[in-house]
C-alpha positions in Angstrom: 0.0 0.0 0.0 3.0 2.0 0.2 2.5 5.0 -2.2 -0.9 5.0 -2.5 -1.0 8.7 -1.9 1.9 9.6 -4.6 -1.0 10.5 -7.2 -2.8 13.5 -5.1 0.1 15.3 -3.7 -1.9 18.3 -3.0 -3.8 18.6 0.5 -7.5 18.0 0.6 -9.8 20.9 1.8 -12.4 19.4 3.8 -15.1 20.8 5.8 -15.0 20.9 9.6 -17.5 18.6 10.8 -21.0 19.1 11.3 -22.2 19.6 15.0 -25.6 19.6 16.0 -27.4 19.8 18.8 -30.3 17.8 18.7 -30.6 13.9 19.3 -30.6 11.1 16.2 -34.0 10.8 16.4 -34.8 14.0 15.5 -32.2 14.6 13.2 -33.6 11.8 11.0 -37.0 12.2 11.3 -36.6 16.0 10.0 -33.9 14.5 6.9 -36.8 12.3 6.4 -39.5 15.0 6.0 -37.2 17.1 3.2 -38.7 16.9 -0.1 -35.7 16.5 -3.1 -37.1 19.5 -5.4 -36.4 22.0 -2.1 -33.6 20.9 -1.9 -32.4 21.7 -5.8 -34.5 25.1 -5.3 -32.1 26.0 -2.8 -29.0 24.4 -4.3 -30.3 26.7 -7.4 -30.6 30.1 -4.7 -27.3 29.4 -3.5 -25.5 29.7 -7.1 -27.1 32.6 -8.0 -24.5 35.7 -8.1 -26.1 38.1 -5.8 -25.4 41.6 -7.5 -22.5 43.6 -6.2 -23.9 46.8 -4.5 -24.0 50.2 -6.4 -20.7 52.4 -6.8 -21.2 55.1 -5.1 -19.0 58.0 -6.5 -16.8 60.1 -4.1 -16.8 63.7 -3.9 -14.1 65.0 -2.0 -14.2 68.3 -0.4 -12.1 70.9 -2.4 -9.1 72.4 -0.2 -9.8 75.5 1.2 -7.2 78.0 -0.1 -4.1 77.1 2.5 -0.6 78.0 2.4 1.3 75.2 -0.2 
């Protein structure tokens, strides 16, 4: 098995785990109760690009007439 790992040199990203706070029992009865097509509707939401807020354009002051 030596060298099994030679072909992905590069380090995995992996998500932290998952903690919740809530016993099995009701963890699976509400994975149960989700309905496939909400799920896609959100997967769908979540790749959206949200548009980037307005530029606003800044006006700056003009410089009183000082000593240069």
């Amino acid at each position: 098995m030596e060298g099994a790992d030679v072909m992905s040199d590069k380090k995995r990203k992996t998500e932290p785990p998952l903690f919740i706070d809530m016993d099995f029992d009701e963890a699976l009865s509400r994975f149960t109760r989700v309905k496939p097509e909400d799920v896609q509707e959100s997967v769908d939401r979540s790749k959206q690009k949200k548009k980037p807020p307005e530029a606003k354009t800044i006006r700056r002051r003009p410089k009183s007439g000082g000593s240069s």
